[in-house]
C-alpha positions, 0 to 999 in steps of 0.5 A, a space after each residue: 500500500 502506498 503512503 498515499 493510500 495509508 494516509 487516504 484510509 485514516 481518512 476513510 475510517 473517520 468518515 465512515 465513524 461520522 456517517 459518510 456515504 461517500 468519501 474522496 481524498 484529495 493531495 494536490 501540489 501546485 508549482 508556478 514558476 515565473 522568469 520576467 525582464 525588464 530593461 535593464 535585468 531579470 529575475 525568476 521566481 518560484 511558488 510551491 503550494 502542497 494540500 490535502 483534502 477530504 471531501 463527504 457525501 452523506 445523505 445529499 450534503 457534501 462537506 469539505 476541509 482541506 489543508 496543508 496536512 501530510 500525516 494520517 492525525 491531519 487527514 483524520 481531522 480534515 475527515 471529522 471536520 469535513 463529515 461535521 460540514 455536510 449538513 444539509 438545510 431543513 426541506 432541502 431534498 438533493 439527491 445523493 451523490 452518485 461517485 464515479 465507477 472505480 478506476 485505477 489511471 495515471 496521466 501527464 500532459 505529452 512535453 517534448 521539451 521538460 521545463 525542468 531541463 531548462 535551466 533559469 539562466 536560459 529562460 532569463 535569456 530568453 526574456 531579454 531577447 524579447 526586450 532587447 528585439 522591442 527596445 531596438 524599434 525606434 521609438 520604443 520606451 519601454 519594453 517587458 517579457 515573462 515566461 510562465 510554467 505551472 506544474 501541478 499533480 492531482 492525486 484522487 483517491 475513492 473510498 470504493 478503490 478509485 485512484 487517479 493521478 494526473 500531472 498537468 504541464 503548462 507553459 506560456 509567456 508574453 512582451 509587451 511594448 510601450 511608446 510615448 508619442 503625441 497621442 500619448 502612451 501606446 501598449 502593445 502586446 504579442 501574443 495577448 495581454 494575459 500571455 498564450 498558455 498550453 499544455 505542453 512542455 518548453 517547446 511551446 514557449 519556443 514556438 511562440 517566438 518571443 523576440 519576433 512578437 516583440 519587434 512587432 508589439 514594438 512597431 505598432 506601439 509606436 504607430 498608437 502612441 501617434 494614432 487618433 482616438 478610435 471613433 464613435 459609431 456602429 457597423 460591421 466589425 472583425 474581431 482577432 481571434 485573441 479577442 474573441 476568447 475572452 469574448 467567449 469566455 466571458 458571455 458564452 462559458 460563464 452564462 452556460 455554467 449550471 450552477 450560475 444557471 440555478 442560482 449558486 454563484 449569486 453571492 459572488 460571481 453572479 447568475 445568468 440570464 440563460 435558464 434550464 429550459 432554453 436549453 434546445 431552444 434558445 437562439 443564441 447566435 447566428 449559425 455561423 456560430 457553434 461552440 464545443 466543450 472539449 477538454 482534449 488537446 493543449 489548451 490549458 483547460 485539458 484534463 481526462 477527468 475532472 475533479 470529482 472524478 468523472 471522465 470527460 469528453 467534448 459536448 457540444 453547447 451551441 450548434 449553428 446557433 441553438 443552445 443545446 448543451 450546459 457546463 455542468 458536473 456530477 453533484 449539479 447535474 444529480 440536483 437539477 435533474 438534468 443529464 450531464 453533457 460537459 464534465 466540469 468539476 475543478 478545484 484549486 487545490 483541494 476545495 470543493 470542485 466547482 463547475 468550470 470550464 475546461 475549454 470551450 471553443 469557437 468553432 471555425 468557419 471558412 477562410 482568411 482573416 483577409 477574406 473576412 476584411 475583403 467581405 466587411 470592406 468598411 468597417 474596424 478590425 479590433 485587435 489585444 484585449 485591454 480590460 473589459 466589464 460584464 454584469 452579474 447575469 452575462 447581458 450586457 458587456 464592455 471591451 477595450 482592446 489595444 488596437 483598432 484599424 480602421 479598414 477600407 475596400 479590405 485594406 487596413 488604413 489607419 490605426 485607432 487607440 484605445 478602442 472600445 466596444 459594447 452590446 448585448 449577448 445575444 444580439 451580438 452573438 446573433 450578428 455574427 456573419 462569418 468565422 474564419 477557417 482552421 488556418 486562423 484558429 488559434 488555442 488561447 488561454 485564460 489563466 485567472 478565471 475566479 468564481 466561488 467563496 472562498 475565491 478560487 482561480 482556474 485556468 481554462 482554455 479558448 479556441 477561436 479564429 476571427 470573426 466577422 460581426 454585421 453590427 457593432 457599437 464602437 468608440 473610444 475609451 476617454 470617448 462619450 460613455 456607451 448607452 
C-alpha cells in the first residue's frame, strides 16, 4: 500500500465513524514558476503550494476541509471536520451523490521539451531577447517579457478503490511594448495581454517566438502612441481571434455554467440570464456560430477527468446557433435533474470542485482573416484585449482592446487607440456573419478565471479564429460613455 493510500484510509475510517456515504481524498501540489525582464535585468521566481483534502457525501450534503496536512492525525481531522460540514438545510431534498465507477489511471500532459531541463539562466535569456528585439524599434520606451510554467499533480483517491493521478504541464509567456508619442502612451502586446498558455512542455514557449512578437508589439506601439482616438459609431466589425476568447469566455462559458444557471454563484460571481429550459431552444447566435466543450488537446483547460472524478469528453453547447448543451458536473447535474453533457468539476487545490470550464471553443468557419476584411470592406478590425466589464447575469458587456484599424475596400488604413466596444449577448452573438477557417484558429488561454467563496482561480482554455460581426457599437475609451 502506498503512503498515499495509508494516509487516504485514516481518512476513510473517520468518515465512515461520522456517517459518510461517500468519501474522496484529495493531495494536490501546485508549482508556478515565473522568469520576467525588464530593461535593464531579470529575475525568476518560484511558488510551491502542497494540500490535502477530504471531501463527504452523506445523505445529499457534501462537506469539505482541506489543508496543508501530510500525516494520517491531519487527514483524520480534515475527515471529522469535513463529515461535521455536510449538513444539509431543513426541506432541502438533493439527491445523493452518485461517485464515479472505480478506476485505477495515471496521466501527464505529452512535453517534448521538460521545463525542468531548462535551466533559469536560459529562460532569463530568453526574456531579454524579447526586450532587447522591442527596445531596438525606434521609438520604443519601454519594453517587458515573462515566461510562465505551472506544474501541478492531482492525486484522487475513492473510498470504493478509485485512484487517479494526473500531472498537468503548462507553459506560456508574453512582451509587451510601450511608446510615448503625441497621442500619448501606446501598449502593445504579442501574443495577448494575459500571455498564450498550453499544455505542453518548453517547446511551446519556443514556438511562440518571443523576440519576433516583440519587434512587432514594438512597431505598432509606436504607430498608437501617434494614432487618433478610435471613433464613435456602429457597423460591421472583425474581431482577432485573441479577442474573441475572452469574448467567449466571458458571455458564452460563464452564462452556460449550471450552477450560475440555478442560482449558486449569486453571492459572488453572479447568475445568468440563460435558464434550464432554453436549453434546445434558445437562439443564441447566428449559425455561423457553434461552440464545443472539449477538454482534449493543449489548451490549458485539458484534463481526462475532472475533479470529482468523472471522465470527460467534448459536448457540444451551441450548434449553428441553438443552445443545446450546459457546463455542468456530477453533484449539479444529480440536483437539477438534468443529464450531464460537459464534465466540469475543478478545484484549486483541494476545495470543493466547482463547475468550470475546461475549454470551450469557437468553432471555425471558412477562410482568411483577409477574406473576412475583403467581405466587411468598411468597417474596424479590433485587435489585444485591454480590460473589459460584464454584469452579474452575462447581458450586457464592455471591451477595450489595444488596437483598432480602421479598414477600407479590405485594406487596413489607419490605426485607432484605445478602442472600445459594447452590446448585448445575444444580439451580438446573433450578428455574427462569418468565422474564419482552421488556418486562423488559434488555442488561447485564460489563466485567472475566479468564481466561488472562498475565491478560487482556474485556468481554462479558448479556441477561436476571427470573426466577422454585421453590427457593432464602437468608440473610444476617454470617448462619450456607451448607452
Amino acid at each position: 500500500m502506498t503512503r498515499a493510500r495509508r494516509l487516504a484510509a485514516a481518512a476513510f475510517r473517520a468518515a465512515g465513524r461520522n456517517g459518510a456515504d461517500h468519501t474522496v481524498v484529495h493531495f494536490d501540489t501546485t508549482a508556478d514558476e515565473t522568469t520576467r525582464a525588464a530593461a535593464p535585468g531579470a529575475g525568476h521566481t518560484r511558488n510551491e503550494r502542497r494540500e490535502a483534502g477530504v471531501r463527504v457525501y452523506r445523505g445529499g450534503a457534501v462537506g469539505v476541509a482541506y489543508g496543508t496536512v501530510d500525516d494520517a492525525s491531519g487527514l483524520t481531522e480534515l475527515a471529522e471536520r469535513a463529515c461535521l460540514l455536510a449538513q444539509r438545510p431543513p426541506g432541502d431534498t438533493a439527491p445523493t451523490h452518485r461517485p464515479p465507477e472505480p478506476a485505477v489511471r495515471t496521466h501527464r500532459t505529452p512535453v517534448t521539451v521538460d521545463p525542468a531541463a531548462v535551466t533559469v539562466a536560459e529562460r532569463q535569456e530568453l526574456a531579454r531577447e524579447a526586450v532587447a528585439r522591442a527596445l531596438a524599434m525606434p521609438g520604443c520606451d519601454h519594453a517587458e517579457a515573462e515566461l510562465s510554467v505551472h506544474r501541478r499533480t492531482t492525486h484522487l483517491l475513492f473510498d470504493d478503490g478509485g485512484d487517479l493521478v494526473k500531472e498537468a504541464v503548462q507553459t506560456g509567456g508574453w512582451a509587451r511594448a510601450t511608446a510615448d508619442g503625441p497621442s500619448g502612451p501606446g501598449v502593445r502586446t504579442y501574443p495577448e495581454r494575459t500571455g498564450r498558455h498550453a499544455s505542453a512542455g518548453w517547446e511551446h514557449i519556443e514556438a511562440l517566438r518571443l523576440s519576433d512578437g516583440a519587434a512587432a508589439a514594438a512597431r505598432e506601439a509606436v504607430l498608437l502612441a501617434r494614432a487618433r482616438l478610435c471613433p464613435e459609431g456602429a457597423g460591421p466589425v472583425v474581431i482577432d481571434s485573441s479577442q474573441l476568447a475572452l469574448q467567449l469566455h466571458e458571455s458564452v462559458g460563464h452564462p452556460l455554467e449550471e450552477d450560475r444557471i440555478l442560482g449558486w454563484e449569486s453571492d459572488y460571481a453572479g447568475g445568468s440570464f440563460v435558464t434550464l429550459q432554453d436549453v434546445g431552444h434558445l437562439a443564441y447566435g447566428s449559425e455561423h456560430v457553434s461552440v464545443v466543450a472539449d477538454p482534449t488537446g493543449t489548451g490549458v483547460g485539458a484534463t481526462p477527468w475532472d475533479d470529482e472524478g468523472t471522465p470527460t469528453a467534448a459536448a457540444p453547447l451551441i450548434e449553428r446557433g441553438t443552445l443545446v448543451g450546459l457546463l455542468s458536473s456530477r453533484s449539479v447535474a444529480a440536483a437539477s435533474g438534468r443529464p450531464l453533457t460537459a464534465a466540469g468539476a475543478r478545484a484549486e487545490g483541494a476545495a470543493l470542485p466547482l463547475v468550470r470550464m475546461t475549454n470551450v471553443n469557437l468553432l471555425p468557419g471558412s477562410g482568411t482573416e483577409q477574406d473576412l476584411l475583403d467581405t466587411m470592406g468598411e468597417g474596424l478590425l479590433l485587435s489585444g484585449n485591454h480590460s473589459f466589464s460584464i454584469d452579474a447575469h452575462r447581458e450586457v458587456f464592455h471591451f477595450t482592446c489595444e488596437l483598432a484599424w480602421r479598414i477600407r475596400g479590405g485594406q487596413r488604413v489607419e490605426p485607432l487607440r484605445s478602442p472600445r466596444y459594447h452590446g448585448r449577448t445575444l444580439d451580438f452573438w446573433r450578428s455574427c456573419a462569418r468565422v474564419a477557417g482552421p488556418e486562423e484558429w488559434t488555442m488561447h488561454s485564460v489563466t485567472f478565471c475566479m468564481k466561488g467563496q472562498p475565491v478560487q482561480t482556474a485556468r481554462v482554455g479558448h479556441g477561436a479564429a476571427p470573426a466577422l460581426f454585421s453590427h457593432v457599437r464602437y468608440g473610444s475609451v476617454q470617448g462619450a460613455a456607451p448607452g
